[in-house]
C-alpha positions in Angstrom: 22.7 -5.1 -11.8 20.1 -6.6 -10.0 20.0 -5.5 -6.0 17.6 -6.6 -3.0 16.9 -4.1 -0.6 14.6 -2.7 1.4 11.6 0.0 0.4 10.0 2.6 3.3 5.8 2.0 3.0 3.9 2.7 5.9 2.7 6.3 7.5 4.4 8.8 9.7 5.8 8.0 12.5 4.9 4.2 11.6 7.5 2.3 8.9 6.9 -0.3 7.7 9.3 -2.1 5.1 9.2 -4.5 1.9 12.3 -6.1 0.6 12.2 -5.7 -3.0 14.1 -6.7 -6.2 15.5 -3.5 -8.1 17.7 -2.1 -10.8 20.6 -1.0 -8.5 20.0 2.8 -10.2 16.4 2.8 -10.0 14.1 4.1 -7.0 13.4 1.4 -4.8 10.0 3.0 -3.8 8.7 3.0 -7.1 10.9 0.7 -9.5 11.2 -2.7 -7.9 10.4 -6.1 -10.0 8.8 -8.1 -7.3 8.4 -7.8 -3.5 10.1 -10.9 -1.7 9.3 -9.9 1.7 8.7 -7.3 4.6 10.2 -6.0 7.9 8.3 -4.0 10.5 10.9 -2.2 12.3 8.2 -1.7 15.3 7.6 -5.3 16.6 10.9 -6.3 14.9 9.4 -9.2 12.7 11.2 -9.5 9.4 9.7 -12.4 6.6 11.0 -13.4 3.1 7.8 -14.9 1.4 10.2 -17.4 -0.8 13.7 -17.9 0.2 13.9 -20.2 -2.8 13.2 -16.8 -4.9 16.1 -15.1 -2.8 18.1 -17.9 -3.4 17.3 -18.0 -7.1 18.0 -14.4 -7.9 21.3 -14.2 -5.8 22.6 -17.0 -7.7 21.6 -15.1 -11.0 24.2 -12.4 -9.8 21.4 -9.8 -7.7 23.1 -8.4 -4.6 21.7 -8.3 -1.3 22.2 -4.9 0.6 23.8 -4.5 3.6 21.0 -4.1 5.9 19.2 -6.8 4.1 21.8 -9.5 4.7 22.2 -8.4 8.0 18.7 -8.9 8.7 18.5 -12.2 7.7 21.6 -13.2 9.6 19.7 -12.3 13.2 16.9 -14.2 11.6 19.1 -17.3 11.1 17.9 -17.1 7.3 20.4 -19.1 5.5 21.4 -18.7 1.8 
C-alpha cells in the first residue's frame, strides 16, 4: 500500500520536510517513489508541487498520513 507522508531532510536544529510517496513498510527517508512536495516547519510554508499527482495517486488507493492531510487542510488544499 501506497502512503504519502512526510520525510525529515535538513540539519540539526533546522528541519526541513518533503512529502513523499512510499511503500507504507519502507523507510520514508530512503525509500520514497517520488517527492510531491515540502514543508518547512520554521517559516511554516508547506507546497505540493502537483496536486493533480496527489490527486492521482489517492484515487489509485495511496493514503495520505495524518499530519499530511492535516497540513493541507490549514492550507485550504482541496482533494
Amino acid at each position: 500500500m501506497l502512503k504519502i507522508r512526510l520525510s525529515r531532510a535538513g540539519k540539526r536544529n533546522s528541519p526541513f520536510f518533503r512529502v513523499v510517496l512510499t511503500e507504507h513498510s519502507a523507510a520514508a527517508k530512503h525509500g520514497y517513489k517520488e517527492v510531491l512536495g515540502f514543508y518547512n516547519p520554521l517559516s511554516k510554508e508547506f507546497k505540493i508541487k502537483d496536486v493533480e499527482k496527489v490527486k492521482l495517486y489517492t484515487s489509485h488507493g495511496a493514503q495520505l498520513s495524518p499530519r499530511v492531510l492535516k497540513l493541507m487542510q490549514t492550507n485550504q488544499i482541496a482533494l
